[in-house]
N, C-alpha and C positions, 0 to 999 in steps of 0.2 A: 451845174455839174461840169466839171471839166472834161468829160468823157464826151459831152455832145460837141465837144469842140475838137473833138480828133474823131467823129465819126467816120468821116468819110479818106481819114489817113490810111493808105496802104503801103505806103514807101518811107520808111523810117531811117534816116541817116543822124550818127552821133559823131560827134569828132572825140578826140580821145583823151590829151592830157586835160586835167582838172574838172571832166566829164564825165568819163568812165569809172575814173578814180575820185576821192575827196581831195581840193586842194591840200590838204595836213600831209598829205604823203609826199609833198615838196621834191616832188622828181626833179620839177621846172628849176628848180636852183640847180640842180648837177648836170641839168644840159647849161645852163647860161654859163657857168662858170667855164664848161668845156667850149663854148663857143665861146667868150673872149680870149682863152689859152688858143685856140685855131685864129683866131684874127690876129691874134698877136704876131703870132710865128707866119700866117700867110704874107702879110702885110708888110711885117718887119715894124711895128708899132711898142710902144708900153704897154700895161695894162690899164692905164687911166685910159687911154687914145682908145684902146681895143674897146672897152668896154661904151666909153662913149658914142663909137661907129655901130658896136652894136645895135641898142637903143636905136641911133639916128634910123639905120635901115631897117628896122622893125618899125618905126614909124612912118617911114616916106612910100616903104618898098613892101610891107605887111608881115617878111620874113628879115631874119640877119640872112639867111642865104640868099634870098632875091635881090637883097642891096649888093653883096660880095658878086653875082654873077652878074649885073646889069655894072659894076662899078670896076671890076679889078677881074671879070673871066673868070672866077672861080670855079674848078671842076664841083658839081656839088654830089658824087659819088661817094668819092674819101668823106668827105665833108659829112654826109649823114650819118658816116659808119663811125666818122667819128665821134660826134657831139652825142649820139645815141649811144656808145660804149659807156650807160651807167647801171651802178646796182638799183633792183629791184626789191629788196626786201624789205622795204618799208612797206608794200602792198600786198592784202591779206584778199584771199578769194569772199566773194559776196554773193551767197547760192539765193538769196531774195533776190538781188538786181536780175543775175541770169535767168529766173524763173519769170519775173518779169516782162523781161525783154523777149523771151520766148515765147511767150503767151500774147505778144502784139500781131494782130493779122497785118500777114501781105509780107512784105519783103527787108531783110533788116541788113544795113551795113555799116561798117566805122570808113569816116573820110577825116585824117588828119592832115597838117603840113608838117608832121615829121615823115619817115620813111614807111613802107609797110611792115617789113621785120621789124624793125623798134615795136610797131603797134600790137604786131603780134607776140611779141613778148610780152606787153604790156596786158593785154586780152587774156592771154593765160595765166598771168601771176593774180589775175584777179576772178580765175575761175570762170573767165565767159567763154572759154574755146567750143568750138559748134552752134552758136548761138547766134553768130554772124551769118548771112551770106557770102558776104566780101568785105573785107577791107583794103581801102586803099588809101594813097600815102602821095607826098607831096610830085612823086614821080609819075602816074598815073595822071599827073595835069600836064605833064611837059617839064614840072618843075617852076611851075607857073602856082604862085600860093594864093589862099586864101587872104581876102577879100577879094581878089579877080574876081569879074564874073566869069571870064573865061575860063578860072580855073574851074568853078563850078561846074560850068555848063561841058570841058572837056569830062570831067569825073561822072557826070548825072547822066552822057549821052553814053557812056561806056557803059553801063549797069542798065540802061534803060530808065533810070527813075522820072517817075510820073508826074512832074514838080507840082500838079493842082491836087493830086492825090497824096503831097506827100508832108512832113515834117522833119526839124531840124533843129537837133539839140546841141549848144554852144557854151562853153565860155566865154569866148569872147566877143562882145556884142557885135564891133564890126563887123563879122561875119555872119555874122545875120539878115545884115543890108541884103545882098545879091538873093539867099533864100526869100527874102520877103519881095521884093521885085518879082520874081516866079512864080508867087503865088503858092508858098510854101507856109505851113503854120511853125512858127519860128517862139523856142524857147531858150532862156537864156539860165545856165545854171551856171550858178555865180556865191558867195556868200550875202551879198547885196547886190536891189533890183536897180538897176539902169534904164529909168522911164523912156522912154522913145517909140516912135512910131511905127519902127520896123519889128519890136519886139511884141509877141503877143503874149508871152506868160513869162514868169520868173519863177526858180524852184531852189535854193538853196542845198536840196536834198533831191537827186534822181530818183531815187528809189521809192520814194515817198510821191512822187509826181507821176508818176507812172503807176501806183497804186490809183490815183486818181482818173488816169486815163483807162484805168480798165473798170472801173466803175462807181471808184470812193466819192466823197463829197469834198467841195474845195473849203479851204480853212480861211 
């Protein structure tokens, strides 16, 4: 049972695009798009170039803003407010997931590398407002993203979280490395599972995996 394997979880951190929500709801294209129109225009670049640097620094740097502030000073203030100014209404509220999630003992927060207003937008169009503790957002690390471990361990030491007590639900697997190093039980929701050593479970569907954490049988 998957439930013996989150027994001893009291510290619950989810990150939030293609997590909270189902990938189908394709936020992530109307922030990429808005983040190569801001590279463009930062930079003075095309949009082949823009989008190319994007990628590059999401690869090298874990964010396009960590590569823009470590490469070119980028304020990343405007920068959030702007890549994050998208519609929401592709995302319909989910009273299983929040019922869910509330019924987890111990402590529950959302840690994204977007901002924490985006997230809390995001948290309410999908009906989970209250159901958090806290959320926080890529500023809450310095601004320092995900994969760091530093960003980690700034965000974990702010909340308190218990990292032997805790778990950590992901998209994207890279960030899973720094949780499993801590001694985090580390799941990867994804549409397909990415074998690896730092992952302990895979779930294509949240809400169905957390049925299991609270006492289903594994499939």
């Amino acid at each position: 049972m998957i439930s013996a394997s989150f027994s001893h979880v009291r510290h619950w951190v989810f990150d939030l695009d293609n997590t909270l929500y189902p990938p189908q709801a394709r936020l992530f294209d109307q922030i990429e798009t808005r983040m190569t129109a801001y590279v463009m225009d930062a930079l003075g670049v095309p949009r082949a170039e823009a989008d190319r640097l994007r990628r590059r620094y999401w690869a090298l740097h874990g964010t396009t803003l960590a590569g823009l502030m470590a490469e070119h000073g980028v304020d990343p203030v405007p920068y959030l407010e702007d890549v994050h100014d998208i519609s929401l209404d592709h995302l319909e509220p989910d009273p299983r997931l929040a019922a869910l999630i509330r019924g987890l003992p111990g402590r529950k927060i959302v840690y994204t590398n977007g901002s924490a207003p985006y997230a809390e937008r995001v948290v309410a169009a999908r009906g989970l407002s209250g159901v958090f503790d806290a959320i926080y957002g890529v500023e809450h690390a310095g601004y320092r993203p995900k994969p760091e471990t530093g960003a980690f361990e700034a965000v974990f030491a702010r909340d308190g979280v218990q990292t032997e007590a805790a778990a950590m639900f992901e998209d994207d697997s890279r960030n899973l490395q720094a949780p499993h190093a801590m001694g985090m039980r580390t799941v990867h929701v994804a549409p397909e599972p990415e074998p690896a050593a730092h992952i302990h479970h895979h779930t294509a569907d949240l809400a169905d995996f957390l049925s299991q954490v609270a006492g289903g049988e594994t499939r």
